[in-house]
Structures are given as C-alpha cells and as structure tokens.
C-alpha distance (Angstrom), angle and dihedral (degrees) to the residues before:
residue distance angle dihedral
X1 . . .
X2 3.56 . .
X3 3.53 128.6 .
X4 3.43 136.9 -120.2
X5 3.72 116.8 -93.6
X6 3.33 99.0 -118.3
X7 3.59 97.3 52.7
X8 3.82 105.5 89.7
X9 3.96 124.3 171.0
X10 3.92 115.3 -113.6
X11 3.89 112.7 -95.1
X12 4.05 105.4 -113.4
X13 3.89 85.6 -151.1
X14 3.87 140.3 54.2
X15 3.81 85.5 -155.8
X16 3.64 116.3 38.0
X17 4.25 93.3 -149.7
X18 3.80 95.9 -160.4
X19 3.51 93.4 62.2
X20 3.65 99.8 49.4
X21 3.67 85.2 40.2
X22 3.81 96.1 57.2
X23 4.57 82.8 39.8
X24 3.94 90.7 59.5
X25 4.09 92.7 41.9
X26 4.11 89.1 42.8
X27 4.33 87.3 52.7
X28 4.01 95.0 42.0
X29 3.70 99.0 44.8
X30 4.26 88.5 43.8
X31 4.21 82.9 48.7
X32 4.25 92.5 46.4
X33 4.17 84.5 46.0
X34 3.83 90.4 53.0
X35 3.73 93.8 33.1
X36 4.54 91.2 58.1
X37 3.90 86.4 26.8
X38 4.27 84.5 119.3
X39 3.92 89.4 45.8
X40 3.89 103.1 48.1
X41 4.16 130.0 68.6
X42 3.61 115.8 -105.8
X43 4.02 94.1 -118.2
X44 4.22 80.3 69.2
X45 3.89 97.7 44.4
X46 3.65 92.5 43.1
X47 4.05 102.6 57.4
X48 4.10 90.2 28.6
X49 3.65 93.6 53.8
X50 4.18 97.7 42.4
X51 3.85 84.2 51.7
X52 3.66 94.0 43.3
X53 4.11 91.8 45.7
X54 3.68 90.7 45.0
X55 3.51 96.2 51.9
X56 3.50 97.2 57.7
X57 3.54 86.2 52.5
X58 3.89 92.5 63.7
X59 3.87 87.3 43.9
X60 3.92 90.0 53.2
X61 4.04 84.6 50.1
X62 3.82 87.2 53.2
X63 3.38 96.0 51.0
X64 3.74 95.4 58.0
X65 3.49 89.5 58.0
X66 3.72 97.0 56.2
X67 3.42 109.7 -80.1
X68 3.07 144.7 178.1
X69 3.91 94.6 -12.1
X70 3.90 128.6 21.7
X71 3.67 91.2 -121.3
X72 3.74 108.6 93.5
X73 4.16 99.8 -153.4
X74 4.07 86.4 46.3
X75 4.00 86.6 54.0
X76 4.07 92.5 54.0
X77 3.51 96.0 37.1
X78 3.89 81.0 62.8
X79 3.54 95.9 57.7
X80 3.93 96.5 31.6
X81 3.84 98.7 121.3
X82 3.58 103.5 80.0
X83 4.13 108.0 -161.4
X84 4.49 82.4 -178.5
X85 3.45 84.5 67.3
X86 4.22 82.7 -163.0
X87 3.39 116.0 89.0
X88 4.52 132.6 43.1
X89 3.79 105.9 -123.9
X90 3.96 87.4 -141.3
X91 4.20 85.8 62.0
X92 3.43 93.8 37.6
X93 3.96 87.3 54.8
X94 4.04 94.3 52.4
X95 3.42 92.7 41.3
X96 3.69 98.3 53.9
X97 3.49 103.2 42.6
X98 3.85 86.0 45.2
X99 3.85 84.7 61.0
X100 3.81 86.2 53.7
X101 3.60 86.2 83.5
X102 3.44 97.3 108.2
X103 3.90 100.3 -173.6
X104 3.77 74.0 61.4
X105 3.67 104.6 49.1
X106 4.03 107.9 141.4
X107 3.61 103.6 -5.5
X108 3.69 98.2 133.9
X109 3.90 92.4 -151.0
X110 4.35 90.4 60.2
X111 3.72 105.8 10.1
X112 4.21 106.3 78.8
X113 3.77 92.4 -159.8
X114 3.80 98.2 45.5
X115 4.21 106.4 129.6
X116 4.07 86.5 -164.8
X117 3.97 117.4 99.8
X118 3.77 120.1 -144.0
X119 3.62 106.1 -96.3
X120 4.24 99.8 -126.3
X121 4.41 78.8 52.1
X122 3.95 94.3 48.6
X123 3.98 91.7 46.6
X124 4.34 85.0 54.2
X125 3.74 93.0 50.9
X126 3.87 115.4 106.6
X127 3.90 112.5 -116.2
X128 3.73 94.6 -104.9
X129 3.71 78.5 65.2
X130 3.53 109.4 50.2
X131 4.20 81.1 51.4
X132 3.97 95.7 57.3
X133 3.61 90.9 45.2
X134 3.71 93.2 46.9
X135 3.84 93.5 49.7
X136 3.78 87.6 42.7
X137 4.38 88.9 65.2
X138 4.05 83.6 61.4
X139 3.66 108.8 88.8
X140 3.46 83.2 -130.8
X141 3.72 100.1 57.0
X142 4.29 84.6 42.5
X143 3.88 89.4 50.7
X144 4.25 90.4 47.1
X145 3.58 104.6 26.9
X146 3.32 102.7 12.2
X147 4.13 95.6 88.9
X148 3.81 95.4 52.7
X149 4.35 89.7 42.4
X150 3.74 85.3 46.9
X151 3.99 99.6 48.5
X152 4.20 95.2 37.1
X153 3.45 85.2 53.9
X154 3.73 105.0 45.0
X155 4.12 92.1 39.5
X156 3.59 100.4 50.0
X157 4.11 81.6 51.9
X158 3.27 90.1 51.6
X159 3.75 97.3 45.8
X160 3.78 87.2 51.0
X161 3.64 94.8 59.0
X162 4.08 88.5 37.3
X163 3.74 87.0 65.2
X164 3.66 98.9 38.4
X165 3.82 77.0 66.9
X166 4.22 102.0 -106.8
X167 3.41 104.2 169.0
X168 3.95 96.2 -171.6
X169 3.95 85.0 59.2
X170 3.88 79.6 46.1
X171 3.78 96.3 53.3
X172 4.04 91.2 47.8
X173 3.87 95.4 53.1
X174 3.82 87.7 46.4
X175 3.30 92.9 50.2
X176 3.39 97.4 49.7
X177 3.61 97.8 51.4
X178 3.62 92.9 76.2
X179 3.76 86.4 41.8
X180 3.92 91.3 60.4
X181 3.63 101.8 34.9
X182 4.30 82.3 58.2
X183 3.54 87.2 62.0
X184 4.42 100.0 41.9
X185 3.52 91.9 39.6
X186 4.10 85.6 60.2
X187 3.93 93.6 41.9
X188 3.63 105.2 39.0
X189 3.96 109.6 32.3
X190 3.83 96.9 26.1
X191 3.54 112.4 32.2
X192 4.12 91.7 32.6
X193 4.20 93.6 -121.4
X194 4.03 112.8 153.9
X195 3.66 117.1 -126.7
X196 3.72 99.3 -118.7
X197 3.71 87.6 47.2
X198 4.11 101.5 49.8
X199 4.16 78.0 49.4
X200 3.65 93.0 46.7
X201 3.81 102.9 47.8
X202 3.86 101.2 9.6
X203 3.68 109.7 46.7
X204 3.87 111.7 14.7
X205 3.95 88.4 57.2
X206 3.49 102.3 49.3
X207 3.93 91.9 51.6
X208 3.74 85.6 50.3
X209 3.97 85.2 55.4
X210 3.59 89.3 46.6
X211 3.96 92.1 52.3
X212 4.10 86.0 53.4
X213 3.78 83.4 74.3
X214 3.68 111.2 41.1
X215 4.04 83.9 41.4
X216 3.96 91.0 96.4
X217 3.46 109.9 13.3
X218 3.47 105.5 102.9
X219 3.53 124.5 40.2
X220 4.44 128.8 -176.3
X221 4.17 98.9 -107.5
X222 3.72 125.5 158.0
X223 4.13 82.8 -130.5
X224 3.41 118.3 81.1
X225 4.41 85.7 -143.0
X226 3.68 92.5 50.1
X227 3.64 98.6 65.9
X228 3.64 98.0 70.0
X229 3.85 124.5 76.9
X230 3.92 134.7 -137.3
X231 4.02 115.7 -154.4
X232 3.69 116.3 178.3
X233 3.21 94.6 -147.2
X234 4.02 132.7 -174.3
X235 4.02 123.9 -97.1
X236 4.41 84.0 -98.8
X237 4.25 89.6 61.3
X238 3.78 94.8 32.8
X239 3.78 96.0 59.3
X240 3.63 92.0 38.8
X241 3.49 96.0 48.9
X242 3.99 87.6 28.9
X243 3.83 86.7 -132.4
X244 3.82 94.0 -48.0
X245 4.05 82.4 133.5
X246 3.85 89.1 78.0
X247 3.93 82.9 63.2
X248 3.78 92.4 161.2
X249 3.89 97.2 65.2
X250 3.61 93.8 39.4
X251 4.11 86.0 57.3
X252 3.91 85.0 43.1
X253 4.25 90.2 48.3
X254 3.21 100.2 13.4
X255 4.44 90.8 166.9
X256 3.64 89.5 51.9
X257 4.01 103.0 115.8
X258 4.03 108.0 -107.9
X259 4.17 88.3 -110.6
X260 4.00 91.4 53.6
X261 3.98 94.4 48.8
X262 4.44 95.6 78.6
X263 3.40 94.2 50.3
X264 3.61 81.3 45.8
X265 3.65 103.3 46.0
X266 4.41 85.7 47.6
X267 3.81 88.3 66.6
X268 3.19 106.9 46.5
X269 4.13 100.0 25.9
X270 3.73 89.9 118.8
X271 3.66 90.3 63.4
X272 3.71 108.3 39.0
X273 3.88 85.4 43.7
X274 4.24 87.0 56.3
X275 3.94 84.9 46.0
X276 3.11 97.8 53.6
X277 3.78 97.3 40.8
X278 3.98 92.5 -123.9
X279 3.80 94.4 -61.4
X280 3.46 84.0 172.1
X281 3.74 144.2 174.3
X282 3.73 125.6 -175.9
X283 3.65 98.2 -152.7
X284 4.40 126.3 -40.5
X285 3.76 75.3 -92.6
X286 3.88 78.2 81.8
X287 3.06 101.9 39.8
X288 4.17 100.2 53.1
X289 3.88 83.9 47.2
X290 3.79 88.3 57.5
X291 3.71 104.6 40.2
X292 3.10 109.4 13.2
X293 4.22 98.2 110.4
X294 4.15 85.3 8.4
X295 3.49 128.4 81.1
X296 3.63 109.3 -122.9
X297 3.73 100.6 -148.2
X298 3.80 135.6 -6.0
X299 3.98 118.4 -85.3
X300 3.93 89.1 -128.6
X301 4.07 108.3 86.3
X302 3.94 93.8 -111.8
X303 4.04 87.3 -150.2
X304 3.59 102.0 52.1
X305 3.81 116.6 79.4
C-alpha cells in the first residue's frame, strides 16, 4: 500500500555520504576531462563530458530536494559550479518543485516543465512552427534541437520577468554568474579549452543527456497517477539519472535520497505500477526504439480544450 505523500521516513543521517561521495567524484573526473581535453580524441570527450554534465544535473535536482544535508544553502553550495552553464540553480529549484504539483502535472499554463502548448497558442503558430515543435517530441529532435528550443524559450522568459523588474529572477542570474564564471575560468584560461569548443562538446551534450530523461516522464492523462512514468532502466541510466527513471516513486517520495528510492520502488512496484496504470518503460532502450524518428505525443495538450 502506498503511503501518503506527506509521510516521509526520518533521515538516519545529517549527511547522506553517498551523495557527496558521488558530488566530489562527478567534479574531479569533469576537472581530469578538461585537464587531458588537448591529449584525448573527441569520440572520448564527447560521451564522457555529456555523462559527466548530465550527472551533475541530476545531483543539482537532488539537492533541491534536500540532499545530502538538511541545510538548504549547504545543499547548493554543493552543486554551485555549474559545467551547463544554462540554467540558475535557485530557478531551477522553484521551478521544479513548482512542477511537483501533481494535480498540475503538464498543464502548460501551471506546470513549468510541461513540453505541451495550449491548444488556441499551437493553432496561432506559423507552420514552420508547428514543424520544429513536432520534430522536437522525437527524441531525436529533443537530443539535437532540443537544447537551443529549451534555452530560447526559458531565457526570453526569464528576460521578460528581468525587465518587469523581478528581483528573485534577479538574485538567481546574479548568483549564478559567479557560479558559471567558476567553471570557464577553469576550462578556458587554465586548462587551454576554446569557447566554442567547451560549448560544442561540453555543454550542448550534456543537456542533450539531460533531455533523454525528461523525454517521457510526463505524459497528458485525465488521472493525476497516470502521468508519471516508470523505466527500469540499466545500472548506466540509473546512476546517471540516480534512479530518476523510476519517476513514479520519486513523485510518490519525492525526499527519499536517490540511493533509497530502488529498494523502494521493489516493494511497493505492484502498487505504483497499478497507479500509474502500467505507464511503463522497459529500459530507454525502449524508449529510443519508439521515438526516436516518431513523435511521441502531439505538441497541443490533448486535455485542454
């Protein structure tokens, strides 16, 4: 039987050591990879760093729930750096526990990570349009395009707000500056890596990891369970998405620590598999055979009218 979401079990430890384990390894091997960047072939930079950048996107989404610590500025500090370069932890905190709203789950109007348009918007949009966001619900248009949809959209957003005067969008861009420049400074002037190059094999892939992930997670359902995904994913796409893939538990708990949620998920697979109504996924295996070349669901939220 599931429990209720509010019912969480008390953390054992102040400091969760697996997590700020797998933080310190995630940082060193990212500063070795930069450090022999001139010595290795670009078919090993290129998959090491889009793992690498990825992961530290799933650690900055565990931090925001609590981790590894129960002090909240200790837990970003942690994950300060930012090697994506894209995105202010403090906005990708509100905006992701916002989404956590799941009455609200893909409405585009009050869920911040919905891909779905309103329909009267998608209707307005020029044909060009409606073809970039159609290729953009393929994996492979969210894994190529995706990155530059993703980060036109959310910055001209953001520079909305920014010039409506919101000074807690303020404070997150200012704080990430310093958060950023950590990471260049490192990559440019002391390990020798162009720009256009750190961009090119660095950043853009490990956002195209991270869009792997969020590809299927969420789909439109009447049912507030059914719009969450399971993938049983292998050991590669656990760690890397630090058991994100069993999405449905980790709306269901989402404080549980990201090593706690499998053994988790095992006992109670029955019922998050009945809540969800088998929204199922064995493995991204699955899902790239799938979607890959086909879009996976229309742009339009099919719910809203």
């Amino acid at each position: 039987m599931l429990p209720p979401r509010e019912i969480e079990t008390a953390k054992p430890l102040n400091i969760e050591w697996p997590t700020v384990t797998l933080i310190a390894l995630m940082y060193g091997l990212l500063a070795l990879l930069m450090w022999f960047f001139h010595a290795l072939p670009w078919w090993v930079v290129v998959p090491a760093a889009a793992y690498l950048v990825a992961l530290h996107g799933s650690l900055q989404h565990e931090a925001l729930h609590g981790h590894p610590t129960r002090n909240r500025l200790v837990n970003e500090l942690l994950v300060a750096i930012s090697p994506s370069l894209w995105f202010p932890y403090r906005r990708y905190r509100k905006l992701h526990l916002t989404h956590h709203n799941d009455e609200h789950l893909t409405d585009p109007q009050l869920d911040p990570e919905s891909y779905y348009l309103l329909p009267d918007h998608w209707v307005r949009l020029p044909a060009p349009m409606k073809q970039l966001y159609t290729i953009n619900n393929t994996l492979a248009g969210r894994m190529i395009l995706g990155p530059i949809i993703a980060a036109v959209r959310f910055w001209s957003s953001e520079l909305v707000a920014l010039l409506k005067g919101d000074r807690e969008i303020l404070n997150a861009w200012l704080l990430h500056i310093p958060a950023a420049a950590v990471t260049l400074v490192y990559a440019l002037w002391v390990c020798g890596i162009p720009f256009w190059q750190y961009v090119l094999l660095f950043v853009y892939p490990g956002i195209a990891l991270m869009l792997v992930r969020s590809f299927c997670e969420h789909q439109a359902a009447e049912n507030e369970g059914e719009r969450t995904i399971i993938v049983e994913a292998s050991p590669f796409w656990s760690l890397l998405f630090l058991n994100n893939n069993l999405h449905v538990a980790h709306h269901t708990r989402p404080r549980l620590p990201w090593y706690e949620l499998p053994a988790y998920y095992r006992a109670e697979r029955d019922a998050l598999v009945a809540k969800n109504n088998g929204y199922r996924m064995n493995g991204y295996g699955e899902i790239f055979r799938r979607y890959f070349l086909r879009p996976k669901e229309p742009v339009a939220h099919p719910l809203i009218k």
